[in-house]
N, C-alpha and C positions, 0 to 999 in steps of 0.2 A: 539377520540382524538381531542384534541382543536386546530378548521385548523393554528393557529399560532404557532404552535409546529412543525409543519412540511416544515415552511418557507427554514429554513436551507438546510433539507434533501432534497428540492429541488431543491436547487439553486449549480451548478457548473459551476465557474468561473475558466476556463482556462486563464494560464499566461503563458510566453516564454517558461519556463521547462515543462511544461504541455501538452503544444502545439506542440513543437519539437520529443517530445516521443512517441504522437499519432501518428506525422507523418512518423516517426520509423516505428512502430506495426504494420502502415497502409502497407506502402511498401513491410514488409517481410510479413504479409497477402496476399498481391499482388500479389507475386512470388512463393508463398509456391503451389497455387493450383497442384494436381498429385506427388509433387515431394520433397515438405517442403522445407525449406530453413535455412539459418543461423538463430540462436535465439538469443533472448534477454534477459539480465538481467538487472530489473529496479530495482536499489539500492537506498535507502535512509532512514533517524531517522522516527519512530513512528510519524505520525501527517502530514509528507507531501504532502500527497498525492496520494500514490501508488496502492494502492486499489479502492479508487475513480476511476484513470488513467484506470484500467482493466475495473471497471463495465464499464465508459463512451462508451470505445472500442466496450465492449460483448454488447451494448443497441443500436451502429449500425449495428449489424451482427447481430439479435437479429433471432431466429426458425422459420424455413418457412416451411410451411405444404404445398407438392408435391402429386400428386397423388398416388406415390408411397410410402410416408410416412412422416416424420419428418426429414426436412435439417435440423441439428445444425452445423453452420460455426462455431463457437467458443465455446469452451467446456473449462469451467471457476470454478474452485475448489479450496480451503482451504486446507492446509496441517495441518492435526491433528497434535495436542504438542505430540511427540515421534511417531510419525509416523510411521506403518508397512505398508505390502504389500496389505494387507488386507484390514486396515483402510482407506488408499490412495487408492484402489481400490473402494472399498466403495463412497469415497465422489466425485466422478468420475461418479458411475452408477448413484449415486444421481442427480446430475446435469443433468446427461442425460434423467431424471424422467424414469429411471429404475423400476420395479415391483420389491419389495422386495430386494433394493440393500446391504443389510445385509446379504443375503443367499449367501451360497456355500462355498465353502475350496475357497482357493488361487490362484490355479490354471482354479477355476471354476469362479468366478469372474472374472479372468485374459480372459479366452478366452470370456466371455460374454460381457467383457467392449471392447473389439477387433472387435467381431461381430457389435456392434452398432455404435460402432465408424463410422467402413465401410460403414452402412449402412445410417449414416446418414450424410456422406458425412464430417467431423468432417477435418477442414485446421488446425485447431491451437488449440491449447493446453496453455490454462495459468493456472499458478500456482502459489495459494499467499501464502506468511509467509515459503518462498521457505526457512528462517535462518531454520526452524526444522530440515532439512536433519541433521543439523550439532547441535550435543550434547553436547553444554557449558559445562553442568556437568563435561561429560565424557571427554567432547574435541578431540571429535572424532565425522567423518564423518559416516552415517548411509549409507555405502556402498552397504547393497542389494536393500532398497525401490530403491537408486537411481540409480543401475543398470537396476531394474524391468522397472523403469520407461524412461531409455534409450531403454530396446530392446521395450517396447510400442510405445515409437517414431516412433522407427524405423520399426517399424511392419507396424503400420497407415501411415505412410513417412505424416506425419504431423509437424507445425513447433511448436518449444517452446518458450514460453513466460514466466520466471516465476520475481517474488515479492519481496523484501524482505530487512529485514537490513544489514548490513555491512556483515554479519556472513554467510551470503547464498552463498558470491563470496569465501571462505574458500573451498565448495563443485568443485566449476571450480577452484580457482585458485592452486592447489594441483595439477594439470596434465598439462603441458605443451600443448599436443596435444588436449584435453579439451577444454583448452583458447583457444585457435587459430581457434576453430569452433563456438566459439561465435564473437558478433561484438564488439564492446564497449561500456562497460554498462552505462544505462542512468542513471544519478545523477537526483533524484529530491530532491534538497538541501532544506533546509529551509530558509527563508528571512534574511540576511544581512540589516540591518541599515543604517552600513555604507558604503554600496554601495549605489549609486545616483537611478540606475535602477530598483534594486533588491526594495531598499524603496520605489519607484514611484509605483511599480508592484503591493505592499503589501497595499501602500494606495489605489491604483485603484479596490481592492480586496473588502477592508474594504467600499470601495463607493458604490459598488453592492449588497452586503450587506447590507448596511443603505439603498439604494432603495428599497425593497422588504420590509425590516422591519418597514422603514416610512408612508407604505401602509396600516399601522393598529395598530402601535403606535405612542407615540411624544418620537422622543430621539434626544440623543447631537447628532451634524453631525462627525459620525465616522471619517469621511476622512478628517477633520482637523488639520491640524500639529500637534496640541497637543494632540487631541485625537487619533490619528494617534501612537503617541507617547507611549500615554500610554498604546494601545492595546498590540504595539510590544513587551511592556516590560512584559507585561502579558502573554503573549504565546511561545516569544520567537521566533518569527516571522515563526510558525509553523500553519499551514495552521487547522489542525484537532484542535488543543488546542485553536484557536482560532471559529471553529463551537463549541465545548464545552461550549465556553466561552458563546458564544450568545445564544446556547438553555438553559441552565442555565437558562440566565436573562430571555428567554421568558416563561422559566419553572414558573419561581418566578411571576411573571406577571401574569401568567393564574391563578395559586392557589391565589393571593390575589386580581385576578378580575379588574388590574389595565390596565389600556392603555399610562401609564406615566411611562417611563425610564429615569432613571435621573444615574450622576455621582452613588448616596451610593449606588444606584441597581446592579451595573453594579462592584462596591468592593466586593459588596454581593455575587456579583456569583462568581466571581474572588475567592474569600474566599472557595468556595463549591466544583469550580472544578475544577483547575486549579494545575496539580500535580509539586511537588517542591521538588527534591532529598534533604532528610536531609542534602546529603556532599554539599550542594549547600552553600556560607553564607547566612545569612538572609535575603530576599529580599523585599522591602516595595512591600504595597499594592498599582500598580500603579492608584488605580480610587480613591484612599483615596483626600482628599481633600489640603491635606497636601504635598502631593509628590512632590518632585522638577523636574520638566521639565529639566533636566539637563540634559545631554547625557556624562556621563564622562565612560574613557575606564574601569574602575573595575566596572563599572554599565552594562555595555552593553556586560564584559567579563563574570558575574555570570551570565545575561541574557540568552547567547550565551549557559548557560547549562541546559534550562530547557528542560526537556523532555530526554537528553539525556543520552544512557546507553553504559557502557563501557562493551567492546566487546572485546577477547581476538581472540589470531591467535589458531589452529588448534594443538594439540600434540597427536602424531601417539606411540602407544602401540607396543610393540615386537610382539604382537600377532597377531595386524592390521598396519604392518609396510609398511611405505611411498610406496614400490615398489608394494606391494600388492593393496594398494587403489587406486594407478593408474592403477591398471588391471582390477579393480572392476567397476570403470566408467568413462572408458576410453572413452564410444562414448555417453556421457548424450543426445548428440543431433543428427539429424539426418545424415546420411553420406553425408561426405560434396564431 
């Protein structure tokens, strides 16, 4: 791969929301050793950061090999789209670099991911794209994975950490007693404009960025008012759409052999990858030559919607009724 392609991938620039949540994670990491502690849920739209936020965490906890074997402090998994007991089991042993983590029934998996956990000493527990517990479709809560994965909890007395959009807090916020064994979940929002801090944050983002990428191209200086400007309108001041944004242009760059990033490159990528809900209305290309630097409120309100998906609240079936899914995962986390 062309090392300018991976500029991106290696750059993570922590900002206040970013920063405040590690020091969250850190904390209940802190106190969890022998006994687990209250958990976390980090909430927020595709692109801000959430996933980043775990790897960053799991790369300083990262495997220590003891004489007795394999420490993993942080045991870091993906929750499969329609998730069972099995599958979530599965991506679990994986992580643990399991022999064969595809083999056994449910309950054979279940006590082998138990045994390792133990043995390898395993504090916390994160879990991303925590929304799958919960079935848009169906609009229903996937009550056994997430009971499985309470008595896990509670078996290991490890703490939880999980991931996810708006749709994940449907799985806690459904039980009263539930909530109240979590803390309060972290918001990692995406960039506001018209906030003074939030834009300061997003240019100082876009400045880290243009250092790294100036190291081996020529391009406009990002963190310019105006170009400043034009990114937010491009991503929507959302932290992943705008990595997209830049591996794009560095994409386009490597295939045509260039070391020059100019404005129409930078529309080009915009144009390739930069996703824009049809209900959205039309929205210019902000690197077009043409665009108005303008900042008017129906500009920066169809902005304010890119990237984002609407999300409904939870409806409980006669069959999987309210008083039943609060028995079902009444203790998702550890006993508090």
């Amino acid at each position: 791969m062309n090392k300018s392609l991976t500029i991106i991938e290696r750059i993570v620039i922590p900002h206040t929301a970013f920063v405040d949540a590690q020091r969250q994670i850190e904390q209940c990491f802190t106190f969890s050793a022998g006994q687990g502690a209250q958990g976390l849920a980090i909430v927020g739209e595709s692109g801000t950061g959430k996933t980043s936020l775990l790897e960053s965490f799991e790369s300083k906890h990262e495997p220590i090999r003891r004489g007795d074997g394999m420490e993993v402090p942080v045991l870091r998994a993906t929750v499969p789209s329609g998730p069972t007991v099995k599958s979530l089991a599965g991506k679990l042993l994986e992580a643990l670099n399991a022999p064969d983590p595809e083999r056994g029934t449910e309950n054979e998996k279940s006590r082998r991911l138990r045994v390792l956990m133990k043995n390898s000493r395993t504090r916390m527990v994160m879990i991303d794209e925590f929304q799958h517990f919960y079935d848009r479709g169906k609009r229903q809560i996937m009550h056994n994975v997430a009971d499985w994965l309470k008595v896990l909890i509670d078996d290991t007395r490890t703490t939880l950490v999980v991931a996810g959009l708006r749709s994940c807090r449907n799985v806690i916020d459904e039980n009263e007693q539930l909530a109240r064994r979590f803390l309060a979940p972290i918001q990692l929002p995406r960039f506001s404009w018209t906030d003074v801090g939030q834009r300061s944050q997003f240019i100082c983002i876009l400045k880290a960025f243009h250092k790294e990428i100036a190291k081996q191209f020529d391009v406009p200086v990002f963190h310019s008012e105006q170009m400043a400007f034009r990114f937010y309108c491009s991503t929507g001041g959302l932290i992943g759409y705008l990595a997209n944004l830049l591996k794009q242009t560095l994409r386009n760059a490597a295939v045509e052999d260039r070391k020059v990033i100019r404005l129409d490159d930078l529309a080009a990528a915009h144009a390739q990858s930069v996703w824009s809900s049809e209900y959205i209305s039309t929205l210019p290309n902000p690197f077009e030559r043409g665009f108005r630097l303008v900042e008017t409120v129906d500009l920066l309100n169809r902005v304010s919607k890119i990237g984002a998906v609407t999300e409904t609240a939870p409806m409980y079936s006669s069959s999987t009724g309210k008083g039943q899914g609060r028995k079902s995962i009444d203790s998702l986390l550890v006993r508090s």
